[in-house]
C-alpha positions as CSV (number, residue, x, y, z in Angstrom):
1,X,0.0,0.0,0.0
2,X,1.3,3.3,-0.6
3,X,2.4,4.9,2.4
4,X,1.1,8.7,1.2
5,X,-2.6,7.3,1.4
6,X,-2.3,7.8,5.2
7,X,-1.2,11.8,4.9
8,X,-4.1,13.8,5.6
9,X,-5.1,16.2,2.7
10,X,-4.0,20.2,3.2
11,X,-6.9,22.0,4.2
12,X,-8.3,24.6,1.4
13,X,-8.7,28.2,3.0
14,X,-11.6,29.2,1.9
15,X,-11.9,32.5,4.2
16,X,-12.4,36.2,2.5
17,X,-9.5,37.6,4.5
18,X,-6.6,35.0,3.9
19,X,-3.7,37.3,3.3
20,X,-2.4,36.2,-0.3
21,X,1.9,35.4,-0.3
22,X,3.8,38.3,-1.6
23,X,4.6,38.5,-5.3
24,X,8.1,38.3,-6.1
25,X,10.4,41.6,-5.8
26,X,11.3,40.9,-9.7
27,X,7.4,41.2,-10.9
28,X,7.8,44.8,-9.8
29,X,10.1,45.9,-12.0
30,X,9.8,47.6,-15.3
31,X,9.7,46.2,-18.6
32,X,14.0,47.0,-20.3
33,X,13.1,49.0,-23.2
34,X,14.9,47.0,-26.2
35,X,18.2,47.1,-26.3
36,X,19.9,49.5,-29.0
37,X,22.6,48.2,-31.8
38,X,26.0,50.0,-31.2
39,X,25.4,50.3,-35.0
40,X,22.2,52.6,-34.3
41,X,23.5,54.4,-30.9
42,X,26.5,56.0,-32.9
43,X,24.7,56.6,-36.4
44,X,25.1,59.9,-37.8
45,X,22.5,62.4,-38.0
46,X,22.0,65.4,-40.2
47,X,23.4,68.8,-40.0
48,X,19.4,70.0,-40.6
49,X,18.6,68.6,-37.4
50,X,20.1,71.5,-36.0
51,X,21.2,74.5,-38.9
52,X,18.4,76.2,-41.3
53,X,20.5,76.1,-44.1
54,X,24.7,75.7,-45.7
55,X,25.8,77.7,-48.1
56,X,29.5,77.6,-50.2
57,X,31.3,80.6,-49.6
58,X,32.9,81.7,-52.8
59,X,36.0,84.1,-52.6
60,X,36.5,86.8,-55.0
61,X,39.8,86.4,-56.9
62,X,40.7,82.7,-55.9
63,X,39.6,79.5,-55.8
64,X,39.2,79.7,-52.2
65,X,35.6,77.7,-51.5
66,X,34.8,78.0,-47.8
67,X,31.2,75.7,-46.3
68,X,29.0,77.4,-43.4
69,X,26.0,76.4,-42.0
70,X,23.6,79.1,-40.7
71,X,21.0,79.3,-38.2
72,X,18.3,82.3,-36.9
73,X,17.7,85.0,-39.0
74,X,17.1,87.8,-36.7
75,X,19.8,89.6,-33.7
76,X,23.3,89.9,-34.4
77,X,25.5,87.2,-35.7
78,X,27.5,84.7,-34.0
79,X,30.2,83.5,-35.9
80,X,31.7,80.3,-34.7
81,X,35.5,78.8,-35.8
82,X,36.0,75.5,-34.5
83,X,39.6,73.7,-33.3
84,X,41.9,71.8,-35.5
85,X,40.6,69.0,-36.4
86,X,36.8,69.3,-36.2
87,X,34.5,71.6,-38.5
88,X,31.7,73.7,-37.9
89,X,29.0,71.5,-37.0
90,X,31.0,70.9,-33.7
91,X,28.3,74.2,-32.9
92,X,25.5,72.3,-34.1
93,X,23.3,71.8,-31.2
94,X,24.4,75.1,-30.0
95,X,23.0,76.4,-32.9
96,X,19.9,75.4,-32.4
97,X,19.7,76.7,-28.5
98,X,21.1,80.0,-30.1
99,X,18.9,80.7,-33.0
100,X,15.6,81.8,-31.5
101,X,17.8,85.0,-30.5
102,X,20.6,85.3,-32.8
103,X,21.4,84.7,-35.6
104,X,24.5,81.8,-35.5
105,X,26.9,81.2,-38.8
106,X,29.7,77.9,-38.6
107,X,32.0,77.7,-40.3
108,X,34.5,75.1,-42.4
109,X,38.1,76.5,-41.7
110,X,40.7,76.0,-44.0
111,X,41.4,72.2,-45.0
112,X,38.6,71.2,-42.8
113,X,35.1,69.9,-43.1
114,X,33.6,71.0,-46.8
115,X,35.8,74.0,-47.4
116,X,38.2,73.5,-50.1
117,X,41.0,75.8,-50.5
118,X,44.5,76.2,-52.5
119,X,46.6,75.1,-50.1
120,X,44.6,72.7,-47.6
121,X,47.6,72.8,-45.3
122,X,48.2,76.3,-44.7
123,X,47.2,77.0,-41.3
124,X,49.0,79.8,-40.4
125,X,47.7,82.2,-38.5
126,X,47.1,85.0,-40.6
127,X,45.9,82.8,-43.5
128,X,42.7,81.4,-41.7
129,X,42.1,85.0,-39.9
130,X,42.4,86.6,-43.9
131,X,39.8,83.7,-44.8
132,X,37.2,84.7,-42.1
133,X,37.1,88.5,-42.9
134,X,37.0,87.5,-46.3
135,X,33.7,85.1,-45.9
136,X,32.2,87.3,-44.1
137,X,32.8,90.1,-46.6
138,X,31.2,88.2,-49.3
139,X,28.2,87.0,-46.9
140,X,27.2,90.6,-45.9
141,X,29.2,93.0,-48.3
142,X,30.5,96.4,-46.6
143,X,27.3,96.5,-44.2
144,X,28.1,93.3,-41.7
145,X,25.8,92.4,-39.0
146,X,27.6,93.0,-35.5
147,X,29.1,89.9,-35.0
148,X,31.0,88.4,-32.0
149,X,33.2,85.8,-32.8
150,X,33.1,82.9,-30.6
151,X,36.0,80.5,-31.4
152,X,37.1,77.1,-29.8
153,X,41.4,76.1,-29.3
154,X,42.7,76.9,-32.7
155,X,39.6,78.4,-33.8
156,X,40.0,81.0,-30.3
157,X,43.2,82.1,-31.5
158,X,42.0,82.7,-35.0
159,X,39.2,85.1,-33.6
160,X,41.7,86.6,-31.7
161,X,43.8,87.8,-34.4
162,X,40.8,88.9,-36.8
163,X,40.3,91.3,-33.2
164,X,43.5,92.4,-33.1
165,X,43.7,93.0,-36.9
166,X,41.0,95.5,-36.4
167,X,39.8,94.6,-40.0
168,X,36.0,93.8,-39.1
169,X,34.3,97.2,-38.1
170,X,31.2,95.6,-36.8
171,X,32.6,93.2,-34.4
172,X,30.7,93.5,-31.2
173,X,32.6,90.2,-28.9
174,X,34.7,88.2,-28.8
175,X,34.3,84.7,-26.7
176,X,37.3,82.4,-26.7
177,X,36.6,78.8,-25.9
178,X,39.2,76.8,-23.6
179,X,42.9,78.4,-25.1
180,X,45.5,79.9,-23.0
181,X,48.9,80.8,-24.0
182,X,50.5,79.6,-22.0
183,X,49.3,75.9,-21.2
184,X,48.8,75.5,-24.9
185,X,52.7,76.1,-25.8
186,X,53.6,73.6,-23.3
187,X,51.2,71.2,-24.6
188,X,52.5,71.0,-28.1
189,X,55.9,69.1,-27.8
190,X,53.1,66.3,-26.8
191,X,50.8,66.9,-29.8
192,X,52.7,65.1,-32.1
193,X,52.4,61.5,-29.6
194,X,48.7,62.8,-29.7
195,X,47.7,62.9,-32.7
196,X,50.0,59.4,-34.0
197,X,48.6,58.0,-30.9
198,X,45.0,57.9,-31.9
199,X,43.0,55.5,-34.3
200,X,44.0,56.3,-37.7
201,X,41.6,53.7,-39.3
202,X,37.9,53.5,-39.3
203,X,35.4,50.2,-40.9
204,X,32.3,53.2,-40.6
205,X,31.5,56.4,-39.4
206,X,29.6,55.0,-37.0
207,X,33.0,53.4,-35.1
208,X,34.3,56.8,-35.5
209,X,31.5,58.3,-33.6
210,X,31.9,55.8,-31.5
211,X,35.6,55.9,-30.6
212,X,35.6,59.9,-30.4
213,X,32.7,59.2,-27.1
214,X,34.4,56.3,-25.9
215,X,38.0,57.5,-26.0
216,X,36.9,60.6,-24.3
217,X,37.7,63.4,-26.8
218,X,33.9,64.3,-26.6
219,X,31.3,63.6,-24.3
220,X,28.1,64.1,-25.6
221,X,27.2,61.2,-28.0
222,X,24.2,63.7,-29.6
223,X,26.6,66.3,-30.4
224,X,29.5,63.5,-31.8
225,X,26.8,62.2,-34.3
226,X,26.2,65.1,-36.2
227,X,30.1,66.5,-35.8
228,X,32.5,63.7,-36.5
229,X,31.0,62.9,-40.4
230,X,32.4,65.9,-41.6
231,X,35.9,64.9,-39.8
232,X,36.4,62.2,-42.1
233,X,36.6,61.1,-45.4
234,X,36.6,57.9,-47.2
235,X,39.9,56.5,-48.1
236,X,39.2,54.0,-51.5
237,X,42.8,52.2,-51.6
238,X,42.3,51.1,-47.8
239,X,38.1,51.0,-48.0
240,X,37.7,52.6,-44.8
241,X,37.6,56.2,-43.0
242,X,40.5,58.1,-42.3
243,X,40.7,62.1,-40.7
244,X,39.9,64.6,-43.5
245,X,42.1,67.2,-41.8
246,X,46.1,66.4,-42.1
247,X,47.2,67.9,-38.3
248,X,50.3,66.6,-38.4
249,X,51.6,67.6,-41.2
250,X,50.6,71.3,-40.1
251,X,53.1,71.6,-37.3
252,X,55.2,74.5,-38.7
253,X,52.1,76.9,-37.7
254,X,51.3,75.4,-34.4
255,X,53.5,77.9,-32.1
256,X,52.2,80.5,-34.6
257,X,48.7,80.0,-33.2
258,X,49.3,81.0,-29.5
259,X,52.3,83.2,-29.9
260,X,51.3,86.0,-28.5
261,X,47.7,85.3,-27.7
262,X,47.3,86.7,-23.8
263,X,48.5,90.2,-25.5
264,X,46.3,90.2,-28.6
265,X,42.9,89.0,-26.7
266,X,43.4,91.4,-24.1
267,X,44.0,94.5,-26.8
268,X,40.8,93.7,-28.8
269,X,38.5,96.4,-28.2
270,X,35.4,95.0,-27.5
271,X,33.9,92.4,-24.8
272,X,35.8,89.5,-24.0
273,X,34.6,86.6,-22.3
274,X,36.9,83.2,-21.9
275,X,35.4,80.3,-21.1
276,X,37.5,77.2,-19.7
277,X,36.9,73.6,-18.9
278,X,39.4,73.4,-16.2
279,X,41.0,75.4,-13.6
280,X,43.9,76.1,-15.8
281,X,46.2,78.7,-14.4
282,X,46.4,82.0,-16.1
283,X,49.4,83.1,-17.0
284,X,50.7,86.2,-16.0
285,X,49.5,88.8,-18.6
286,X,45.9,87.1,-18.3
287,X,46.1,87.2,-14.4
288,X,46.5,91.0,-14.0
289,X,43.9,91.7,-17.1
290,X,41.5,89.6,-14.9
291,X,42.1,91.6,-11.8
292,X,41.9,94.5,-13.8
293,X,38.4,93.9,-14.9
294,X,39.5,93.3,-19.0
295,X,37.5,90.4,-19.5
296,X,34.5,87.9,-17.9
297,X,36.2,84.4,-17.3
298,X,34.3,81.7,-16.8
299,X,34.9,78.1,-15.5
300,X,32.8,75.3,-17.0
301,X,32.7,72.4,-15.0
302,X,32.1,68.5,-15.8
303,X,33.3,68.8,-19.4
304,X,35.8,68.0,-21.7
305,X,37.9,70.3,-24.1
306,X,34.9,70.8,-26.2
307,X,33.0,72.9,-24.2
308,X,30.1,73.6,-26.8
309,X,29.6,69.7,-28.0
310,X,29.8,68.8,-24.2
311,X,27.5,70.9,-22.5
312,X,25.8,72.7,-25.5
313,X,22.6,74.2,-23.6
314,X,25.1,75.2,-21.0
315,X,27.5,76.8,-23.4
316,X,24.6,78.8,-25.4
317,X,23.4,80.3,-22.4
318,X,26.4,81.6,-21.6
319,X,27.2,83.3,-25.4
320,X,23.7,84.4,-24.7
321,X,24.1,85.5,-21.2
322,X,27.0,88.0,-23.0
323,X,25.4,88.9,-25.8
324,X,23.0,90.0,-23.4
325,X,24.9,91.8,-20.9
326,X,26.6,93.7,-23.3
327,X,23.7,94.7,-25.0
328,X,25.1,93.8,-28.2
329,X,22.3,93.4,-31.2
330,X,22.2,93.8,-34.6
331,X,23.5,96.8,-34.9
332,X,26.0,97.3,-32.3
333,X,25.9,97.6,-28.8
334,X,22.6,99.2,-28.5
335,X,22.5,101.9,-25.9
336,X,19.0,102.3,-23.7
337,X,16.8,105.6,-25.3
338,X,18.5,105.8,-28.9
339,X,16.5,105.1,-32.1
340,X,17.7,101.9,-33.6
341,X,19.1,102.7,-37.6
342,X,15.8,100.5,-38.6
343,X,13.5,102.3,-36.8
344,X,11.8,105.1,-38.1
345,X,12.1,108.6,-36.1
346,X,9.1,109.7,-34.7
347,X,7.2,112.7,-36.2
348,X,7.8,115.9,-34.5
């Protein structure tokens, strides 16, 4: 006989107030939302998502072709000049922050992004401040805009000599983006390690994208797939990617691009505003034109080099913020109680 005839059956609960068991702590949590490809996390996106419109910049007498994307169409113009090595849609989501008050112009130096020029390696100093006055002659003839130039590393010390050149009447500001003198001379007997150190070689843009977030260059993965596209271009021999922009072959102008720079930003007649990622130490020229009230200085914290691709809502409040404060607009710096050039004068 089987022995588990002689167990007494469990009693059935039949009462309304029997406390049910507990579900498990894992039927509480939420559904994952599906997992995304690497392949579609790092995909590029349009430069429309962002800028109204690109235009090719045509320069009178050569066959200088320079690429800028615009943004806004109303307040005075912001006219951003990336570092070496990216292009203008590095201000892309700034752009977009920026527009509904200003109007917001990027663009292609010299031998980067779209721009083709004569000699793609000449980086010199006063060649790619000569190509800025010049594009923004041809955009807006002998009546510019006030502008205020914001410019990033390389691209800071370019605005800074078109300043100190004194060639663009209607320039309003000037905000410099993470460059100092004298940090940036000590850094270039490394850039050379840099620059060879880095992948040369890419199966896709998207593992471009991908390697400029993951090796830390930018930070912001929204920002790095619209920017790094225009960094590259396809190499046929070797059927993959390489970096459209030839750095290292550019070194003879490198010391030409800071030379100087605490001097010449602290001459330029107009607002200045320098914006840093770290707690870099002045150097000397910069410390007492700080203490002397020449120019705002701001610290940006929990970013990278690229400030604007970084924190981009961040960054375009603070162009804003000075745009603001100095009551610069279309016009100029527009002073309370005067009739604006556009405006007609009242009847008397």
């Amino acid at each position: 006989m089987d022995s588990s005839s002689n167990l007494n059956p469990l009693r059935e609960d039949t009462s309304e107030d029997h406390l049910e068991a507990p579900a498990s702590v894992f039927a509480s949590r939420p559904l994952r939302p599906p997992s995304t490809s690497s392949s579609e996390k790092y995909s590029p996106v349009e430069w429309t998502s962002y800028f109204d419109k690109e235009d090719d910049i045509s320069i009178t007498g050569s066959d200088d072709v320079f690429h800028v994307y615009m943004a806004g169409s109303e307040g005075p113009v912001v006219f951003c000049l990336h570092g070496g090595g990216y292009s203008g849609l590095s201000f892309s989501i700034v752009a977009s922050k920026i527009k509904e008050k200003a109007r917001v112009v990027a663009m292609d130096l010299r031998g980067h992004g779209k721009s083709v020029s004569e000699n793609e390696l000449d980086l010199s100093l006063e060649t790619m401040s000569n190509d800025v006055v010049a594009v923004i002659k041809e955009m807006y003839g002998d009546s510019p805009p006030a502008i205020v130039l914001v410019g990033h590393s390389m691209g800071g010390s370019v605005a800074v000599q078109v300043a100190a050149n004194k060639t663009l009447p209607s320039l309003a500001g000037l905000v410099v983006v993470d460059v100092v003198e004298g940090t940036a001379i000590a850094s270039l007997i490394h850039m050379q390690k840099i620059l060879s150190n880095r992948m040369q070689h890419f199966p896709s843009i998207e593992k471009a994208i991908e390697y400029s977030v993951r090796g830390g260059s930018l930070r912001n993965i929204d920002s790095a797939r619209v920017s790094i596209p225009p960094t590259l271009k396809y190499y046929d021999s070797k059927q993959c990617y390489v970096y459209r922009t030839r750095l290292e072959e550019t070194e003879q102008y490198w010391k030409g691009w800071y030379d100087g720079l605490s001097e010449k930003f602290l001459s330029s007649p107009v607002p200045k505003l320098l914006l840093l990622a770290g707690t870099d130490r002045l150097d000397r020229t910069l410390t007492i034109g700080q203490m002397q009230g020449k120019f705002q200085m701001i610290v940006v914290k929990h970013t990278g080099h690229a400030i604007q691709e970084d924190v981009p809502e961040e960054f375009a409040n603070l162009v804003l913020n000075f745009i603001s404060r100095n009551r610069i607009g279309p016009h100029g710096v527009e002073i309370p109680g005067m009739w604006k050039p556009s405006q007609q004068q009242p009847k008397t």
